[in-house]
Chimera marker file (.cmm) of the C-alpha trace (Angstrom):
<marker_set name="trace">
<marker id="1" x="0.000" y="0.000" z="0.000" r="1" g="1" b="0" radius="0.5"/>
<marker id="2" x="1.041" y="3.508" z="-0.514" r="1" g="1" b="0" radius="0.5"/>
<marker id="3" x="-1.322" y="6.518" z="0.464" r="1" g="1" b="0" radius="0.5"/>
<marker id="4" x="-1.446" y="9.150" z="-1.452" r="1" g="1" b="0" radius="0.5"/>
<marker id="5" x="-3.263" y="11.843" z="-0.212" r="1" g="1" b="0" radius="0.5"/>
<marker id="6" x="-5.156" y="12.899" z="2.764" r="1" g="1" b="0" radius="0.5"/>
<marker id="7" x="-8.931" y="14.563" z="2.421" r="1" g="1" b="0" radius="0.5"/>
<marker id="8" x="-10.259" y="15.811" z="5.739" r="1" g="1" b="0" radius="0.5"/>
<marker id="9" x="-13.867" y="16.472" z="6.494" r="1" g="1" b="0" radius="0.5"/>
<marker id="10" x="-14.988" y="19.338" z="8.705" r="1" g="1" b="0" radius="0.5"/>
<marker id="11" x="-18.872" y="19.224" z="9.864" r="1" g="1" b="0" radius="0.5"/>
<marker id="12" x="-20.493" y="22.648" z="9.384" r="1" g="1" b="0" radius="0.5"/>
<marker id="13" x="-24.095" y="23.799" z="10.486" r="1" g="1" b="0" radius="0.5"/>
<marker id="14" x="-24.268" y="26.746" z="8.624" r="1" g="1" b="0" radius="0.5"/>
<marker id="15" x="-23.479" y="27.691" z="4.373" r="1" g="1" b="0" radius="0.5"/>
<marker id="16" x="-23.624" y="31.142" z="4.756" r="1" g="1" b="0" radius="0.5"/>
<marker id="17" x="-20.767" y="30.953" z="7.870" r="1" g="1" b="0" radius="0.5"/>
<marker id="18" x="-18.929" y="28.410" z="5.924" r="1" g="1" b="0" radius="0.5"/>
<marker id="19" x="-18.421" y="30.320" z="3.109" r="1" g="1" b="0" radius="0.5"/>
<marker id="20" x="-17.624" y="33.472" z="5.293" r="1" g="1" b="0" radius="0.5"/>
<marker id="21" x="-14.605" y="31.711" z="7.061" r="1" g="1" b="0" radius="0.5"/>
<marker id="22" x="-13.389" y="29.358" z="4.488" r="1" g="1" b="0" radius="0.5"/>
<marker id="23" x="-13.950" y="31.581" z="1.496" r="1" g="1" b="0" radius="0.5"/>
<marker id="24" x="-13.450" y="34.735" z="2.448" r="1" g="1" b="0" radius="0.5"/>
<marker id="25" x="-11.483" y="35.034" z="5.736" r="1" g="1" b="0" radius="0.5"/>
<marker id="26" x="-9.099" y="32.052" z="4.736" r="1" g="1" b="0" radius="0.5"/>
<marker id="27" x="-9.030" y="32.698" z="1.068" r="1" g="1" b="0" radius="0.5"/>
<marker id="28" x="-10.408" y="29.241" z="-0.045" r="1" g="1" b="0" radius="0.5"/>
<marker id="29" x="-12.377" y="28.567" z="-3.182" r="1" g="1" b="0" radius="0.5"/>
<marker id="30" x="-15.200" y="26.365" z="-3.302" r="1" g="1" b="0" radius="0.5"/>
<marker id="31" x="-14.534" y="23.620" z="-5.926" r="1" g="1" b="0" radius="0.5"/>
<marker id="32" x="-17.999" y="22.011" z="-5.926" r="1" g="1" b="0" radius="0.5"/>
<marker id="33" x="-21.062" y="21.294" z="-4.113" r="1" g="1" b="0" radius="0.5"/>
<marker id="34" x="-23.767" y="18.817" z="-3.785" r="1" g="1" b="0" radius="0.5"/>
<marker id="35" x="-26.763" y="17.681" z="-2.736" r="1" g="1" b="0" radius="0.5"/>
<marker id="36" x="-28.662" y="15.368" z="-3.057" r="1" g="1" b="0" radius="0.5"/>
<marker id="37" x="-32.201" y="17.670" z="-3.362" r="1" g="1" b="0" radius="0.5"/>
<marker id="38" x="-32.952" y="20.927" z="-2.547" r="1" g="1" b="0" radius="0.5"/>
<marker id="39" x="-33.165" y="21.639" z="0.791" r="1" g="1" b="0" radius="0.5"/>
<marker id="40" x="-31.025" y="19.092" z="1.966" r="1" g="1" b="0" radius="0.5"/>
<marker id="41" x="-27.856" y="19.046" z="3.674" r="1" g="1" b="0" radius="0.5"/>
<marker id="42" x="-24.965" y="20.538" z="1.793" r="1" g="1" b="0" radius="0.5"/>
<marker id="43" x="-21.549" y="18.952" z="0.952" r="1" g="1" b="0" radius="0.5"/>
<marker id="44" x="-19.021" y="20.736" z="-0.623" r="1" g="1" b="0" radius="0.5"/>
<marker id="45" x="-14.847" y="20.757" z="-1.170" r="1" g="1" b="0" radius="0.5"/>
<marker id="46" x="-13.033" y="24.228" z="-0.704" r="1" g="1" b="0" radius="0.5"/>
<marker id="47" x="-9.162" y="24.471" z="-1.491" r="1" g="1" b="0" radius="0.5"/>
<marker id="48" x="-5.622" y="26.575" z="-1.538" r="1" g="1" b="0" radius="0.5"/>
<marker id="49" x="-3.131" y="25.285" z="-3.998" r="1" g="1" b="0" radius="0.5"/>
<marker id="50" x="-2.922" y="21.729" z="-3.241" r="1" g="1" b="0" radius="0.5"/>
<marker id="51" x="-4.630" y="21.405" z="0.404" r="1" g="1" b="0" radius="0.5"/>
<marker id="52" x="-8.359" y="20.369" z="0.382" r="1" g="1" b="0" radius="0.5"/>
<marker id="53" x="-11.020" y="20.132" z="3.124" r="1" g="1" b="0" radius="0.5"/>
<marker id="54" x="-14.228" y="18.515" z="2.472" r="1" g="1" b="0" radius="0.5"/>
<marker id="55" x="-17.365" y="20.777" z="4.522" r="1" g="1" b="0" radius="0.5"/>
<marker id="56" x="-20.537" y="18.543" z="5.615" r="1" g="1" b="0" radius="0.5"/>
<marker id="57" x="-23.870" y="19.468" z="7.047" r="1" g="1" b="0" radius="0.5"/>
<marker id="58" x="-24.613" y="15.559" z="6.963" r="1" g="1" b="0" radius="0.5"/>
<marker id="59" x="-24.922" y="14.711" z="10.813" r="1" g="1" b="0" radius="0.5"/>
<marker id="60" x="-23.082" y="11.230" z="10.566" r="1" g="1" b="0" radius="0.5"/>
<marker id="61" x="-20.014" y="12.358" z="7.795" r="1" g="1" b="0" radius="0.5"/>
<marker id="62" x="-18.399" y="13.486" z="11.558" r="1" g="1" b="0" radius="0.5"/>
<marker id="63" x="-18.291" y="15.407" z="14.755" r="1" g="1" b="0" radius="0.5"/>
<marker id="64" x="-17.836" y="19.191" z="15.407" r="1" g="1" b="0" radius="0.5"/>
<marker id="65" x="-14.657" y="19.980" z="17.188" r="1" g="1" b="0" radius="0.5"/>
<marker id="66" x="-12.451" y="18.194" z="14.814" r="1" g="1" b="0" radius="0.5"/>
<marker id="67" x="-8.420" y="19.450" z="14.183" r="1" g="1" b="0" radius="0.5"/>
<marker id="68" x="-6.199" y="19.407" z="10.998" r="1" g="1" b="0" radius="0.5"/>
<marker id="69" x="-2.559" y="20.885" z="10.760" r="1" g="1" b="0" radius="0.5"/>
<marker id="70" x="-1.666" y="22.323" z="7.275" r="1" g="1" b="0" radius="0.5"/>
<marker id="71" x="1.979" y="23.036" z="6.020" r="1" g="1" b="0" radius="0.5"/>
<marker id="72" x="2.385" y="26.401" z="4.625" r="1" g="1" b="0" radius="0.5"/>
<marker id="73" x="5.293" y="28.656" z="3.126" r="1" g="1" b="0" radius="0.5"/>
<marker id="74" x="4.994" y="31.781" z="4.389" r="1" g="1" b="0" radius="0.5"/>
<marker id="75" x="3.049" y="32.219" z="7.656" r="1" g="1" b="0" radius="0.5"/>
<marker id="76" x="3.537" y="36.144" z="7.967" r="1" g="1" b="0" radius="0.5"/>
<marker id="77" x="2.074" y="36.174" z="4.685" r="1" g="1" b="0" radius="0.5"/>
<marker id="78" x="-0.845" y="34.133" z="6.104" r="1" g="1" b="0" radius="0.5"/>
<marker id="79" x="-1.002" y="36.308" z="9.490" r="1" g="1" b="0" radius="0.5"/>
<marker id="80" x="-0.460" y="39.917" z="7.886" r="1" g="1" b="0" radius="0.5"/>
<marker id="81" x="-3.941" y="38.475" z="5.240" r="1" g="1" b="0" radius="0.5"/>
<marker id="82" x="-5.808" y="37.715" z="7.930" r="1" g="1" b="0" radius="0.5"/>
<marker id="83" x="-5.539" y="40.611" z="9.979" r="1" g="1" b="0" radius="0.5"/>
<marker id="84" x="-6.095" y="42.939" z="6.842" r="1" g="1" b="0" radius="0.5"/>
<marker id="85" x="-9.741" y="41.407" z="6.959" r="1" g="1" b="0" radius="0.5"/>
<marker id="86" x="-10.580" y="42.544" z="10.138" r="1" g="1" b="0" radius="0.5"/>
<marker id="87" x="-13.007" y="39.128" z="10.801" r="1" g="1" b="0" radius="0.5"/>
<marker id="88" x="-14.843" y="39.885" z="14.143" r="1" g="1" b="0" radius="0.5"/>
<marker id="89" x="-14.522" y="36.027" z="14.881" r="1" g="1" b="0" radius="0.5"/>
<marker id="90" x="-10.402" y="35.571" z="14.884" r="1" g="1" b="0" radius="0.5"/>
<marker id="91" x="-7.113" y="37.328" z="15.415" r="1" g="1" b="0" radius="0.5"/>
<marker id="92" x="-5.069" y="35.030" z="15.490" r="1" g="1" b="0" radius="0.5"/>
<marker id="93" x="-1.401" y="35.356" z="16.214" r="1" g="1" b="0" radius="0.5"/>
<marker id="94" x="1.886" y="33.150" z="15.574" r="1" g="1" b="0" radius="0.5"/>
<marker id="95" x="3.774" y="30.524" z="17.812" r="1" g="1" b="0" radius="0.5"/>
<marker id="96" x="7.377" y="29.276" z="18.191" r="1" g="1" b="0" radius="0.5"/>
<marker id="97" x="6.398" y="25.793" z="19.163" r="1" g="1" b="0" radius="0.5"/>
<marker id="98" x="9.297" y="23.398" z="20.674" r="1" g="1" b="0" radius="0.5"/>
<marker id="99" x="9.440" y="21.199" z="17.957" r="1" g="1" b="0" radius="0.5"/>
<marker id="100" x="11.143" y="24.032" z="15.677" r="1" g="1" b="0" radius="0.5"/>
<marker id="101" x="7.588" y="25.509" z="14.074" r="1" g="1" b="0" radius="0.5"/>
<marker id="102" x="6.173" y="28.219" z="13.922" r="1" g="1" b="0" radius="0.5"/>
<marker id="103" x="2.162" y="27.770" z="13.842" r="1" g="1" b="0" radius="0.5"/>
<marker id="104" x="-1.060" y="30.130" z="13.827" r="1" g="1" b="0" radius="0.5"/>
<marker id="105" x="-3.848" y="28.502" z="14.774" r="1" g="1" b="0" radius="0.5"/>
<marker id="106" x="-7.868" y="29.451" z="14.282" r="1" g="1" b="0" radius="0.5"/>
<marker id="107" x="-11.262" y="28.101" z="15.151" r="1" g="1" b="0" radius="0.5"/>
<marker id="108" x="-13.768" y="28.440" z="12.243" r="1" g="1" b="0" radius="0.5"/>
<marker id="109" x="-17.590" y="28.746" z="13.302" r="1" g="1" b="0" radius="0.5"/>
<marker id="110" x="-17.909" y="25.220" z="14.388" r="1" g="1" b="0" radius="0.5"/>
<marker id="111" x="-15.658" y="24.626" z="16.973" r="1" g="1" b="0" radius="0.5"/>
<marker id="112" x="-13.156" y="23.024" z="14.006" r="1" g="1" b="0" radius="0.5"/>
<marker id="113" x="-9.386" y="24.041" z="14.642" r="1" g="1" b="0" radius="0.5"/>
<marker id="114" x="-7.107" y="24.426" z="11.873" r="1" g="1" b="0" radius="0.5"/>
<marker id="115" x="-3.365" y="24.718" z="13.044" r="1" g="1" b="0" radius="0.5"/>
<marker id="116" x="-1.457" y="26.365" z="9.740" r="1" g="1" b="0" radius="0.5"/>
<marker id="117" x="2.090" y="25.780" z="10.314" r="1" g="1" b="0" radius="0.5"/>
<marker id="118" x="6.300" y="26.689" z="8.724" r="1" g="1" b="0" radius="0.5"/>
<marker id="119" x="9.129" y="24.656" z="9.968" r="1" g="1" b="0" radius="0.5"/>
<marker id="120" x="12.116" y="26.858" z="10.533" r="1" g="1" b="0" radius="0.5"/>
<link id1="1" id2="2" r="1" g="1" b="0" radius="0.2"/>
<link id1="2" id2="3" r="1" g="1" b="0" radius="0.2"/>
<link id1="3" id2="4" r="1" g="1" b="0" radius="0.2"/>
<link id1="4" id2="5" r="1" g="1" b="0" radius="0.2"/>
<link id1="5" id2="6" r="1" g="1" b="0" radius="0.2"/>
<link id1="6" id2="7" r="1" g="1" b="0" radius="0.2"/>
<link id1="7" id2="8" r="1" g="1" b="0" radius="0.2"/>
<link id1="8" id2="9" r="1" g="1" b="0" radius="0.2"/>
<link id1="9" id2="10" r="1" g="1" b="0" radius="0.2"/>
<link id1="10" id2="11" r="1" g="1" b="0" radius="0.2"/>
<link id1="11" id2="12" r="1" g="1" b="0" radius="0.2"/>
<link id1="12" id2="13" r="1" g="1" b="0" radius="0.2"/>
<link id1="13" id2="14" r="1" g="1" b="0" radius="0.2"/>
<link id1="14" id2="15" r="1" g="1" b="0" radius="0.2"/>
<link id1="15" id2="16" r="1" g="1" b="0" radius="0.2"/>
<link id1="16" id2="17" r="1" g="1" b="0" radius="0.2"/>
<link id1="17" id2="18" r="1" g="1" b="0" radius="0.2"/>
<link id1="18" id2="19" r="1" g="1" b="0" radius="0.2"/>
<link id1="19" id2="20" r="1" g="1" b="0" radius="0.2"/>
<link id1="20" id2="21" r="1" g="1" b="0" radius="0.2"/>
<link id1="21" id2="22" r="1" g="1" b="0" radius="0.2"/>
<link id1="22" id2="23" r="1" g="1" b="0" radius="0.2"/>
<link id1="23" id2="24" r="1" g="1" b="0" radius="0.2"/>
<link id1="24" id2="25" r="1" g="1" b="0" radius="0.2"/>
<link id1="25" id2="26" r="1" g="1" b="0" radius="0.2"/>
<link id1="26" id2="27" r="1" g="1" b="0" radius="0.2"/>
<link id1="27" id2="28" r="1" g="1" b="0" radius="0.2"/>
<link id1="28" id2="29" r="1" g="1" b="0" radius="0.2"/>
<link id1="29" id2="30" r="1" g="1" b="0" radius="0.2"/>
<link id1="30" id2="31" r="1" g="1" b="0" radius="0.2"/>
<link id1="31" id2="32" r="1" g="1" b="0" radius="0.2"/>
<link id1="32" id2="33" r="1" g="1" b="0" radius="0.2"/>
<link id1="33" id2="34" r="1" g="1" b="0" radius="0.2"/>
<link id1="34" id2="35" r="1" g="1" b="0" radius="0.2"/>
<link id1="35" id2="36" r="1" g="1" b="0" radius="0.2"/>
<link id1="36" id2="37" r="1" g="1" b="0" radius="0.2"/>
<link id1="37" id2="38" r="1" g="1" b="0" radius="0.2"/>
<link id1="38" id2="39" r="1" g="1" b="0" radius="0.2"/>
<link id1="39" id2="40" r="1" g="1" b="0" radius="0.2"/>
<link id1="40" id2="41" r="1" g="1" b="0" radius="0.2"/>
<link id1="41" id2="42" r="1" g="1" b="0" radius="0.2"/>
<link id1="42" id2="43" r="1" g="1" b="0" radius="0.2"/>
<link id1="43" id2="44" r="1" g="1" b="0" radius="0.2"/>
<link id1="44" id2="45" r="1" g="1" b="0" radius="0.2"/>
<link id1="45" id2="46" r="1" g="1" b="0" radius="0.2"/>
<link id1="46" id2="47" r="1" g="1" b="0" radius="0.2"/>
<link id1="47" id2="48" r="1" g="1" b="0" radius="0.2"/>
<link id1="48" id2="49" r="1" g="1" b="0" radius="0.2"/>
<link id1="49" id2="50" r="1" g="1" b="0" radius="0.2"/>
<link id1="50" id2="51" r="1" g="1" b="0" radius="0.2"/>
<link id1="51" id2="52" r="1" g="1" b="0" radius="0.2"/>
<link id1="52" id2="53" r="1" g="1" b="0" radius="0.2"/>
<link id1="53" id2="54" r="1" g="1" b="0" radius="0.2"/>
<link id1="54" id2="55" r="1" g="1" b="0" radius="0.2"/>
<link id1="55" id2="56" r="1" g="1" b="0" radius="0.2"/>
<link id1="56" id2="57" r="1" g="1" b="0" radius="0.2"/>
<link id1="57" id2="58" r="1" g="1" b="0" radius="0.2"/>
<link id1="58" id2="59" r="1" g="1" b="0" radius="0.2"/>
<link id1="59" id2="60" r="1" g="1" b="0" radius="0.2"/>
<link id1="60" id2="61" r="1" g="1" b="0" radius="0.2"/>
<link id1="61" id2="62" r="1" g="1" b="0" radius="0.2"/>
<link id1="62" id2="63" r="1" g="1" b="0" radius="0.2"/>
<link id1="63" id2="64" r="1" g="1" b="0" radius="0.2"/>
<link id1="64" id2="65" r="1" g="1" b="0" radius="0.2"/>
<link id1="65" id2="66" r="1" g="1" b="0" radius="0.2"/>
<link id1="66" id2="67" r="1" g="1" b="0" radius="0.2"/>
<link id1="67" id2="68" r="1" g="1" b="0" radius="0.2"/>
<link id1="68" id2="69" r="1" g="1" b="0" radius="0.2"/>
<link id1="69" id2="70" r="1" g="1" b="0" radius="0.2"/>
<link id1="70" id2="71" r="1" g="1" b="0" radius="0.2"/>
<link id1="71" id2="72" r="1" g="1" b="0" radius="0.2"/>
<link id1="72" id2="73" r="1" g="1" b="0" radius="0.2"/>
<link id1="73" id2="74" r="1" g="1" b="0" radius="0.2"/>
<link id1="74" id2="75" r="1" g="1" b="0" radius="0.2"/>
<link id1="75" id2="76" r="1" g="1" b="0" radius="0.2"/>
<link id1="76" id2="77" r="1" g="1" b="0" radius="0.2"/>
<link id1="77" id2="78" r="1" g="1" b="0" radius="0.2"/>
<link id1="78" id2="79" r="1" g="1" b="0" radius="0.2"/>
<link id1="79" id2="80" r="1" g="1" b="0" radius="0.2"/>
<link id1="80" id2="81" r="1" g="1" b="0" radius="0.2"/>
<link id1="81" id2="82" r="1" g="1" b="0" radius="0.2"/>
<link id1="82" id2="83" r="1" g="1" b="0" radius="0.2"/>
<link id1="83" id2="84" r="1" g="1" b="0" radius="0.2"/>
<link id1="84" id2="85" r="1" g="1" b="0" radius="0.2"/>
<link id1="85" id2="86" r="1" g="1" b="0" radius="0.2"/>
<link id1="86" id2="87" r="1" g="1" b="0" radius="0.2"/>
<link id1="87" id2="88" r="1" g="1" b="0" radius="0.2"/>
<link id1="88" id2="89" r="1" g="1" b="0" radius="0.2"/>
<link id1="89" id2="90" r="1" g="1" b="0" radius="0.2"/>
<link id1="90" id2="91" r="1" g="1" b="0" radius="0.2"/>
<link id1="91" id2="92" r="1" g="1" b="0" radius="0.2"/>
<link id1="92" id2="93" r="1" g="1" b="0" radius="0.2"/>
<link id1="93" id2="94" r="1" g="1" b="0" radius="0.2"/>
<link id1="94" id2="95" r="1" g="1" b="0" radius="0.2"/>
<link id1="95" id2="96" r="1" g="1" b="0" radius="0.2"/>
<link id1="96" id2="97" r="1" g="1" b="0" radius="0.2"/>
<link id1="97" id2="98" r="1" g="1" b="0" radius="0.2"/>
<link id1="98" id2="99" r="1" g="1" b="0" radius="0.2"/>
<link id1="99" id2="100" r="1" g="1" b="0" radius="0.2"/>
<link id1="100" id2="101" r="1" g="1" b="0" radius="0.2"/>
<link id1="101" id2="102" r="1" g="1" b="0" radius="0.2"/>
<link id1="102" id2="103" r="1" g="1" b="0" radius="0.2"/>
<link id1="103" id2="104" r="1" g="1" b="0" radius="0.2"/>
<link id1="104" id2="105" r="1" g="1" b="0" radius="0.2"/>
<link id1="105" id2="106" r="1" g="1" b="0" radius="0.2"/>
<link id1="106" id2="107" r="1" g="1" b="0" radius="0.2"/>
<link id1="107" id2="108" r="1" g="1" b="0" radius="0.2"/>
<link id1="108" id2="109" r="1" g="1" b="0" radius="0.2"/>
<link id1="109" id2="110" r="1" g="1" b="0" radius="0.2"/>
<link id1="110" id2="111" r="1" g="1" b="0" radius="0.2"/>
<link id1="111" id2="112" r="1" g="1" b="0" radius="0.2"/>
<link id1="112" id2="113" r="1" g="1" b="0" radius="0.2"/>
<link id1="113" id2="114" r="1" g="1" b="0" radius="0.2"/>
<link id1="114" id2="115" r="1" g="1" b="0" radius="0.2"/>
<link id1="115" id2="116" r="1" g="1" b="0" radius="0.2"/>
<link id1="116" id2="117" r="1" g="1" b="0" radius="0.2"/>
<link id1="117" id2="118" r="1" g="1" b="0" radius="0.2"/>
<link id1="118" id2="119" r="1" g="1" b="0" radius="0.2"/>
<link id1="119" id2="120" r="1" g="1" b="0" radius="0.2"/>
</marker_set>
C-alpha cells in the first residue's frame, strides 16, 4: 500500500458561515457542491493550492470539534492576510512551538481548529 493523499472532512451547520470563514477570511475557493435535493444538507470541497477540506452538514459524515494541521510557506504572509480582513470572529497570532515551528492557529464557526504551520 502507498497513500497518497489525505482529504479531511470538517462538519459545518451553517453555508452562509462556511463560506464566510473558508472563502473569504481564509481565502479558499469552493470547488464544488452537492446535494442530493434541494433543501437538503450541503456537501461541498473548498481548497488553496494543493490542500483540500471537504465541509458537511450531513450529521453522521463526523463530529464538530475536529483538528487538521496544514503546512504552509509563508506564515507572515498568512497572518499579515488575515488581519487585513478585520473578521470579528479571529485574530489570530503566531507561535514558536518546541518542535522548531512556527504555527497560527484558528477556530472556524464550528468549533473546528485548523493549526497552519512553517518549519524553521
Amino acid at each position: 500500500m502507498k497513500c497518497k493523499d489525505i482529504t479531511p472532512i470538517f462538519r459545518i451547520f451553517d453555508e452562509k458561515k462556511a463560506k464566510e470563514f473558508y472563502v473569504d477570511y481564509l481565502g479558499f475557493v469552493v470547488d464544488w457542491e452537492h446535494r442530493f435535493e434541494e433543501n437538503m444538507p450541503l456537501y461541498m470541497q473548498v481548497s488553496n493550492g494543493n490542500c483540500k477540506i471537504h465541509l458537511s452538514e450531513h450529521h453522521g459524515d463526523c463530529s464538530p470539534g475536529a483538528a487538521i494541521r496544514i503546512a504552509i510557506e509563508n506564515i507572515e504572509g498568512l497572518h499579515a492576510m488575515l488581519h487585513s480582513k478585520e473578521y470579528k470572529y479571529a485574530r489570530p497570532g503566531i507561535e514558536t512551538t518546541p518542535w522548531q515551528t512556527r504555527e497560527l492557529t484558528v477556530g472556524d464557526p464550528f468549533s473546528n481548529r485548523i493549526v497552519f504551520f512553517e518549519e524553521e
